[in-house]
Biotite code that builds the C-alpha atoms (Angstrom):
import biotite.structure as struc

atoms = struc.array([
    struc.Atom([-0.030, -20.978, 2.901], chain_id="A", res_id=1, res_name="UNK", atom_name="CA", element="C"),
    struc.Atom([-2.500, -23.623, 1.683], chain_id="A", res_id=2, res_name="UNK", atom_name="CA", element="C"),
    struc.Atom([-5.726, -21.079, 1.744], chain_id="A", res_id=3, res_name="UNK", atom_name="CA", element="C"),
    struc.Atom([-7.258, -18.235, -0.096], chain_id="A", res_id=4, res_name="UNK", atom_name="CA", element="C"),
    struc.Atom([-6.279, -15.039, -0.143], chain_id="A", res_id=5, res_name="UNK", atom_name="CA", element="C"),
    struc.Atom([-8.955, -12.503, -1.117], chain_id="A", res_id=6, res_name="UNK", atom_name="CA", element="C"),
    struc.Atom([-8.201, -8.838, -1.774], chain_id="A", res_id=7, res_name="UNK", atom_name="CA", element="C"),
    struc.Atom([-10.480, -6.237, -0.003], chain_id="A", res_id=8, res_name="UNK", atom_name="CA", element="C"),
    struc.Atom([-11.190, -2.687, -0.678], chain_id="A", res_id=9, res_name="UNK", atom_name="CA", element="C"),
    struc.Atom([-11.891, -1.520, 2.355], chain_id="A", res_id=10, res_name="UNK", atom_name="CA", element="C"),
    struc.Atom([-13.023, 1.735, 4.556], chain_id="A", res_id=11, res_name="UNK", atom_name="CA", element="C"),
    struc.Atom([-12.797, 0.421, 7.791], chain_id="A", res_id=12, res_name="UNK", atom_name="CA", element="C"),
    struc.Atom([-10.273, -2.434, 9.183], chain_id="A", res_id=13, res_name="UNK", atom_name="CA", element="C"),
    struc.Atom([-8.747, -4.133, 12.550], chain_id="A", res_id=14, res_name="UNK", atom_name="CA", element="C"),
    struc.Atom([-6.533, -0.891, 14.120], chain_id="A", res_id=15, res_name="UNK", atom_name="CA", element="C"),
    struc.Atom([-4.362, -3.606, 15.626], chain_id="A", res_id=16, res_name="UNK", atom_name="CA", element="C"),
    struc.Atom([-4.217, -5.373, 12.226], chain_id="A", res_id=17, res_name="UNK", atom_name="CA", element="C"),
    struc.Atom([-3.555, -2.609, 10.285], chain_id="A", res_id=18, res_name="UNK", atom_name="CA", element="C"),
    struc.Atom([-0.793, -1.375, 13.418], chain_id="A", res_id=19, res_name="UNK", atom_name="CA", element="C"),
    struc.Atom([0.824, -4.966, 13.076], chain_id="A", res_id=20, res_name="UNK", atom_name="CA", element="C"),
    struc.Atom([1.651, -4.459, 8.904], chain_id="A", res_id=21, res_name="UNK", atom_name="CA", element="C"),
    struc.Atom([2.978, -1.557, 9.552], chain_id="A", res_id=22, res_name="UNK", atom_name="CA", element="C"),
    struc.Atom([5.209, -2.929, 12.049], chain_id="A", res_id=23, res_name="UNK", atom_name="CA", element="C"),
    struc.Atom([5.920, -5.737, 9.402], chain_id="A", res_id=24, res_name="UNK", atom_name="CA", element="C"),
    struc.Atom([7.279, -3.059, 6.830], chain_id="A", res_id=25, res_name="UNK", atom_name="CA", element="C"),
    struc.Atom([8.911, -1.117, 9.413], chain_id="A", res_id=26, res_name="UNK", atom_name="CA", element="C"),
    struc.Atom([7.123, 1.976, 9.048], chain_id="A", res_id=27, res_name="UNK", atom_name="CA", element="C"),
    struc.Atom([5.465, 2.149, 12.575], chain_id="A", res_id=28, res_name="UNK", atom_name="CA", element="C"),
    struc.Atom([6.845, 4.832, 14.982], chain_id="A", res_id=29, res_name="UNK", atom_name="CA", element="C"),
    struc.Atom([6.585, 4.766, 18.530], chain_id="A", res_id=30, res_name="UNK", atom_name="CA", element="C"),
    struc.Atom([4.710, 8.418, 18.851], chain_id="A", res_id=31, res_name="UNK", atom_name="CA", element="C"),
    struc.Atom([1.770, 6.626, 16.574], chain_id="A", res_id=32, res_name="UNK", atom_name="CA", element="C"),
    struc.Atom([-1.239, 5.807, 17.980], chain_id="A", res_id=33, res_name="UNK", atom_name="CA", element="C"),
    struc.Atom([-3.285, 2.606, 16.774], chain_id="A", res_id=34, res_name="UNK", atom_name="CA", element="C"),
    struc.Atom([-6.292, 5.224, 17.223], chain_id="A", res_id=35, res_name="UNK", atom_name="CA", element="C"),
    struc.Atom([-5.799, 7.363, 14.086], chain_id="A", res_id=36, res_name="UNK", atom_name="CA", element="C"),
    struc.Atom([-5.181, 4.443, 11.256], chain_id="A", res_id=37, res_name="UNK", atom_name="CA", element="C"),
    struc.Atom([-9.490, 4.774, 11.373], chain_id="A", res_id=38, res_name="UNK", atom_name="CA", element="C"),
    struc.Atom([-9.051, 8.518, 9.879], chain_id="A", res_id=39, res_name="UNK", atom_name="CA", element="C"),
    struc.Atom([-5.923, 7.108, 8.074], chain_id="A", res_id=40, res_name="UNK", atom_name="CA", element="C"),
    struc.Atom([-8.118, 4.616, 5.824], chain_id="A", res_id=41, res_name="UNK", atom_name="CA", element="C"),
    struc.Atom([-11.122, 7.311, 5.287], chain_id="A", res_id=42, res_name="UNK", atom_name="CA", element="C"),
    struc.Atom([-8.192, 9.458, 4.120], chain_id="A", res_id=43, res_name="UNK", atom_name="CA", element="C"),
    struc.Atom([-7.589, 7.315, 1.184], chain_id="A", res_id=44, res_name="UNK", atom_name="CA", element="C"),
    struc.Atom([-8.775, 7.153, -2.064], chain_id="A", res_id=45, res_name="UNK", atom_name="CA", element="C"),
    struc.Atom([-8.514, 3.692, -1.793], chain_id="A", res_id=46, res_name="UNK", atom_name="CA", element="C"),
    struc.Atom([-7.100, 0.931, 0.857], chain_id="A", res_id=47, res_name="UNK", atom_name="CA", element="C"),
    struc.Atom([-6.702, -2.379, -0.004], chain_id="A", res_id=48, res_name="UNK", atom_name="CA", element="C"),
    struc.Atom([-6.253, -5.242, 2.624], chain_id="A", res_id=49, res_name="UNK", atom_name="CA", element="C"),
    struc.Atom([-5.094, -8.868, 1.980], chain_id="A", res_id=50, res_name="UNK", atom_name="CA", element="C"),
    struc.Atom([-6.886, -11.312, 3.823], chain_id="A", res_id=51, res_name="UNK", atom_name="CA", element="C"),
    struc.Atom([-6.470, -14.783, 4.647], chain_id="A", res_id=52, res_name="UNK", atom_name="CA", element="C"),
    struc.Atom([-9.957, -15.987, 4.410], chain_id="A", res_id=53, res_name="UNK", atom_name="CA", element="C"),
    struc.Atom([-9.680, -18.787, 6.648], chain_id="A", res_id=54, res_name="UNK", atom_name="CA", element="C"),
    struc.Atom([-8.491, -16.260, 9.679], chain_id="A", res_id=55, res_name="UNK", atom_name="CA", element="C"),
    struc.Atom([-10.217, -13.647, 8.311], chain_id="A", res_id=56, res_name="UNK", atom_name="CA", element="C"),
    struc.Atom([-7.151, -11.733, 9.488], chain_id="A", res_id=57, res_name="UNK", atom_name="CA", element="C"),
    struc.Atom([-5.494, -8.667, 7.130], chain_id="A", res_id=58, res_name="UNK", atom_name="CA", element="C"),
    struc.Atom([-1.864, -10.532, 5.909], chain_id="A", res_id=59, res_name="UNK", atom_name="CA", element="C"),
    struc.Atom([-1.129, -7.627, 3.925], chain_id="A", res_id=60, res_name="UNK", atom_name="CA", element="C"),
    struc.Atom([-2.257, -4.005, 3.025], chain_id="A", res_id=61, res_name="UNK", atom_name="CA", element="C"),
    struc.Atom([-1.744, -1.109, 0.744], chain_id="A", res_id=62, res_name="UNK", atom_name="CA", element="C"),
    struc.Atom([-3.442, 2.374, -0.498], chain_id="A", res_id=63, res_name="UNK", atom_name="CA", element="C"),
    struc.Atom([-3.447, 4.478, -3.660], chain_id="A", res_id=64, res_name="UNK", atom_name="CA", element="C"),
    struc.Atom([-3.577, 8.423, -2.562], chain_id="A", res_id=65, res_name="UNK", atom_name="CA", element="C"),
    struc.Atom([-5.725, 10.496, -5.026], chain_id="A", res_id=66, res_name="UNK", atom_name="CA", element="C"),
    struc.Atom([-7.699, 13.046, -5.708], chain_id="A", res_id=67, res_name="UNK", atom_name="CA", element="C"),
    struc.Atom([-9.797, 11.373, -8.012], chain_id="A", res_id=68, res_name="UNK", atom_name="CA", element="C"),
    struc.Atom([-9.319, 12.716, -11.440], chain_id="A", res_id=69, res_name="UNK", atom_name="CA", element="C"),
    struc.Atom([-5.472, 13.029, -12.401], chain_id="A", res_id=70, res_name="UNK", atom_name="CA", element="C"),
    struc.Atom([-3.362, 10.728, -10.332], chain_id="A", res_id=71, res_name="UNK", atom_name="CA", element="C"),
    struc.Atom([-2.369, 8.694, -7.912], chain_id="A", res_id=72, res_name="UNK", atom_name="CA", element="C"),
    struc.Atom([0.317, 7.656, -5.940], chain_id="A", res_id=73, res_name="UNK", atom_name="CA", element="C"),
    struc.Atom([0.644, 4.207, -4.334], chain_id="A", res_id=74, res_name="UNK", atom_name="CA", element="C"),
    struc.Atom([1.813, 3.455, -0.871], chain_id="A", res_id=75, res_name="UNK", atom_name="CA", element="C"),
    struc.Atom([2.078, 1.847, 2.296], chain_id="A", res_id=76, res_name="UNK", atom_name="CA", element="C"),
    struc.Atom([2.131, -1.518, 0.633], chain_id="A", res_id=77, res_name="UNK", atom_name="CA", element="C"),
    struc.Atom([3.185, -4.528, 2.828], chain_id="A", res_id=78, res_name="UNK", atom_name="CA", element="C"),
    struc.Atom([2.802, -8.320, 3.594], chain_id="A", res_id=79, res_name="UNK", atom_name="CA", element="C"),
    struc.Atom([3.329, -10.229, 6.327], chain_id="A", res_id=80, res_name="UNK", atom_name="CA", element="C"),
    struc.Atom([6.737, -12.128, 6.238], chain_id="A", res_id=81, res_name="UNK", atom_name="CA", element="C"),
    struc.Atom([4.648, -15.250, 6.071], chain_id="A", res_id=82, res_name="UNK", atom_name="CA", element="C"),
    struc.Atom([3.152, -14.628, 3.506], chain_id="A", res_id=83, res_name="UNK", atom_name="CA", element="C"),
    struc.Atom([5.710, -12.797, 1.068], chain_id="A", res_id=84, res_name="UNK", atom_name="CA", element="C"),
    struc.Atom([6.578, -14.511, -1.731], chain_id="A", res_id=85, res_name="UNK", atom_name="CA", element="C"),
    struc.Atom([3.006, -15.418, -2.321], chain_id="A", res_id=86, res_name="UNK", atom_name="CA", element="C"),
    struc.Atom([1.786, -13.444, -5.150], chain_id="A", res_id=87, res_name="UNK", atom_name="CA", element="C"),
    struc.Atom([0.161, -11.052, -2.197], chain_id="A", res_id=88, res_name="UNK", atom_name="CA", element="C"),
    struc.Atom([1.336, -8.468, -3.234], chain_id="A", res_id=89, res_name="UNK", atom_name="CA", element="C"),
    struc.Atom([0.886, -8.873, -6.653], chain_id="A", res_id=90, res_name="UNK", atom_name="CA", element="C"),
    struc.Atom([-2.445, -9.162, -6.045], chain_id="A", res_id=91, res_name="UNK", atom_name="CA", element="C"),
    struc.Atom([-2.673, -6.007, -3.790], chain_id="A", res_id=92, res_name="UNK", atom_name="CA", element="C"),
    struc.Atom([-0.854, -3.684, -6.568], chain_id="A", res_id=93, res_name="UNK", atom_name="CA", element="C"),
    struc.Atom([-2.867, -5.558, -9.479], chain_id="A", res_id=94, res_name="UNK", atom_name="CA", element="C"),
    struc.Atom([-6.283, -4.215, -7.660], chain_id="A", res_id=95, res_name="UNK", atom_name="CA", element="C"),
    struc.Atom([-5.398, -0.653, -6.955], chain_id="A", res_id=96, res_name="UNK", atom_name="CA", element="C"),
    struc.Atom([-4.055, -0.512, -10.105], chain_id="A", res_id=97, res_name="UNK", atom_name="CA", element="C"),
    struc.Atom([-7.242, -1.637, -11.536], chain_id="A", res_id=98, res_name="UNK", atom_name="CA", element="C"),
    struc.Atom([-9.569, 0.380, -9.090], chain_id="A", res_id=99, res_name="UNK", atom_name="CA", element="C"),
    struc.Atom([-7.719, 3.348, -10.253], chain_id="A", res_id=100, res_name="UNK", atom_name="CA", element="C"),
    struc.Atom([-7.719, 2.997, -13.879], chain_id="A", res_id=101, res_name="UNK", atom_name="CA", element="C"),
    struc.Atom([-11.414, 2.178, -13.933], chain_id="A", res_id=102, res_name="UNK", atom_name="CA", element="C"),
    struc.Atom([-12.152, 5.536, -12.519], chain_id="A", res_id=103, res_name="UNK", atom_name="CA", element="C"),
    struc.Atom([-10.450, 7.280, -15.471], chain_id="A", res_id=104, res_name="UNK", atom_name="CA", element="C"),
    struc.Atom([-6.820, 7.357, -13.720], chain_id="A", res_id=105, res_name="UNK", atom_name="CA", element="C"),
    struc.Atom([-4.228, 6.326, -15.579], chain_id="A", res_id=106, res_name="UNK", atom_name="CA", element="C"),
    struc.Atom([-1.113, 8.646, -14.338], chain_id="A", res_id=107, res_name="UNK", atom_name="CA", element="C"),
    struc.Atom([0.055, 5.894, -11.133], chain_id="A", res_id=108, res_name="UNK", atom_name="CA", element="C"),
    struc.Atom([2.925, 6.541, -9.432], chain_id="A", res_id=109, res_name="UNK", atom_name="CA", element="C"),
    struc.Atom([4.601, 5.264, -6.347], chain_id="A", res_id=110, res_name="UNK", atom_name="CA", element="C"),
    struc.Atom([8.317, 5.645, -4.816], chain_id="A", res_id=111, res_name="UNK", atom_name="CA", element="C"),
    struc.Atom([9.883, 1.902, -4.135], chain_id="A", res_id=112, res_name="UNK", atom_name="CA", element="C"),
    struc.Atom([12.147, 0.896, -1.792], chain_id="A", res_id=113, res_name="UNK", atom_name="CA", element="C"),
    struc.Atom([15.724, 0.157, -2.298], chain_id="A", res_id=114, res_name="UNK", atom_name="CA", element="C"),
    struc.Atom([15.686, -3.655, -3.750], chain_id="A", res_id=115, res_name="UNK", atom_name="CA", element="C"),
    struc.Atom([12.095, -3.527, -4.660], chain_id="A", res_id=116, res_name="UNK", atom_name="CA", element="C"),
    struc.Atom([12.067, -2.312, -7.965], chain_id="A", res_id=117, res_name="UNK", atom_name="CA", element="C"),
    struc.Atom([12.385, -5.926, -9.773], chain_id="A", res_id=118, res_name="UNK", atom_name="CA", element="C"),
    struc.Atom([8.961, -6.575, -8.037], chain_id="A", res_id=119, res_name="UNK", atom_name="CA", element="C"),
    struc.Atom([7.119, -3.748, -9.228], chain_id="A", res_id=120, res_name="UNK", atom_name="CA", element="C"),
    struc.Atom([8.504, -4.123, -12.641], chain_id="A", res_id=121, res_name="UNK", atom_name="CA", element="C"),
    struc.Atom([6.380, -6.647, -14.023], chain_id="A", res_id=122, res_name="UNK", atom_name="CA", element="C"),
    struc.Atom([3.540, -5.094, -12.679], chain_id="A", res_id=123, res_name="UNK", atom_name="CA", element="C"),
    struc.Atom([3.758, -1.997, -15.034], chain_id="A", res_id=124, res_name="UNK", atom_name="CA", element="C"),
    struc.Atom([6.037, 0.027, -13.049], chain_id="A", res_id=125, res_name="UNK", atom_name="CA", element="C"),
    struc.Atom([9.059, 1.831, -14.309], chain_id="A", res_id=126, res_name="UNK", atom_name="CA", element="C"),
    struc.Atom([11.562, 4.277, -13.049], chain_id="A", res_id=127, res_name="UNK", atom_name="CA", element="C"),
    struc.Atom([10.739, 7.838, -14.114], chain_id="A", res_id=128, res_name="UNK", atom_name="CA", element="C"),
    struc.Atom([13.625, 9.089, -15.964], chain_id="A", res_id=129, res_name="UNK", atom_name="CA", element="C"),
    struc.Atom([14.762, 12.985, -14.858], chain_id="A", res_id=130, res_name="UNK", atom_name="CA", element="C"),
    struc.Atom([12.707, 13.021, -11.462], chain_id="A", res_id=131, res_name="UNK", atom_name="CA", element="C"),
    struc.Atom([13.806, 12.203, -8.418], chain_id="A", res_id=132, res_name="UNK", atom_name="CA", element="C"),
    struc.Atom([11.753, 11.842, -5.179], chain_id="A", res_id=133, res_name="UNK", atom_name="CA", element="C"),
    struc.Atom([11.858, 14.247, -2.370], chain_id="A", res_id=134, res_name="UNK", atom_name="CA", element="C"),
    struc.Atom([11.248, 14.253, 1.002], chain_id="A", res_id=135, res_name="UNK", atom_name="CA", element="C"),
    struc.Atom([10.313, 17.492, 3.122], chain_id="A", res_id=136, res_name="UNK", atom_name="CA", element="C"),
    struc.Atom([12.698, 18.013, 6.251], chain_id="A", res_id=137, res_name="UNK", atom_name="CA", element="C"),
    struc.Atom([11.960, 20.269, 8.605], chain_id="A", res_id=138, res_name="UNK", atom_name="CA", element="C"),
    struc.Atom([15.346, 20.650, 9.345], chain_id="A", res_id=139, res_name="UNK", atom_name="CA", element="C"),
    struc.Atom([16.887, 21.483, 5.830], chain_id="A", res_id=140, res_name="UNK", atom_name="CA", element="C"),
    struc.Atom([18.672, 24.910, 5.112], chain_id="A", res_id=141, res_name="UNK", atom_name="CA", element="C"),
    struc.Atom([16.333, 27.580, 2.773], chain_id="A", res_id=142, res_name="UNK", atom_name="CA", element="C"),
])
């Protein structure tokens, strides 16, 4: 990349920017509107945003959800294509990771994507044996 890459904690960002990572991880729906991600970054405990200091523009995000004692559960994280393979996202999970533990949380969860467990790995993550994640369906049988 052949610049600096600072790591932001941030309460306000770029809607676009923030629009166009999501895009990048393939999480972006066509019903969502670039209007609400405001409300969406207030709404976390904390939201992190790689940035390419040269551009100034956000090459890769992620947020910790918390309520600010217990836990917290990371998500949402996501670089640019560009840039992954960078030691971004290292340095994205490495600061909410920190953030978190410095305000007395040390239970840190998250739920990886198929293929991405190696990465989170050496970052202090581990599968949780006996649990499984769920996901609500509206559609599921009672």
């Amino acid at each position: 990349m052949g610049t600096t890459i600072t790591v932001r904690l941030v309460r306000s960002w770029n809607e676009h920017e923030i629009a166009e990572l999501y895009r990048a991880g393939g999480w972006w729906k066509e019903e969502y509107r670039e209007s609400e991600i405001p409300a969406l970054i207030r709404g976390s405990f904390l939201f992190a945003v790689a940035v390419h200091e040269t551009s100034g523009r956000a090459v890769g995000m992620g947020r910790a959800i918390s309520d600010g004692v217990s836990d917290a559960y990371i998500q949402d994280l996501v670089v640019l294509p560009s840039c992954r393979g960078s030691g971004v996202g290292k340095q994205l999970v490495q600061a909410l990771v920190t953030h978190c533990r410095n305000e007395g949380i040390n239970w840190i969860g998250l739920v990886a994507e198929p293929a991405t467990e190696e990465f989170y790995r050496p970052l202090g993550f581990a599968p949780m044996k006996g649990h499984v994640p769920l996901l609500y369906q509206e559609d599921s049988p009672c």
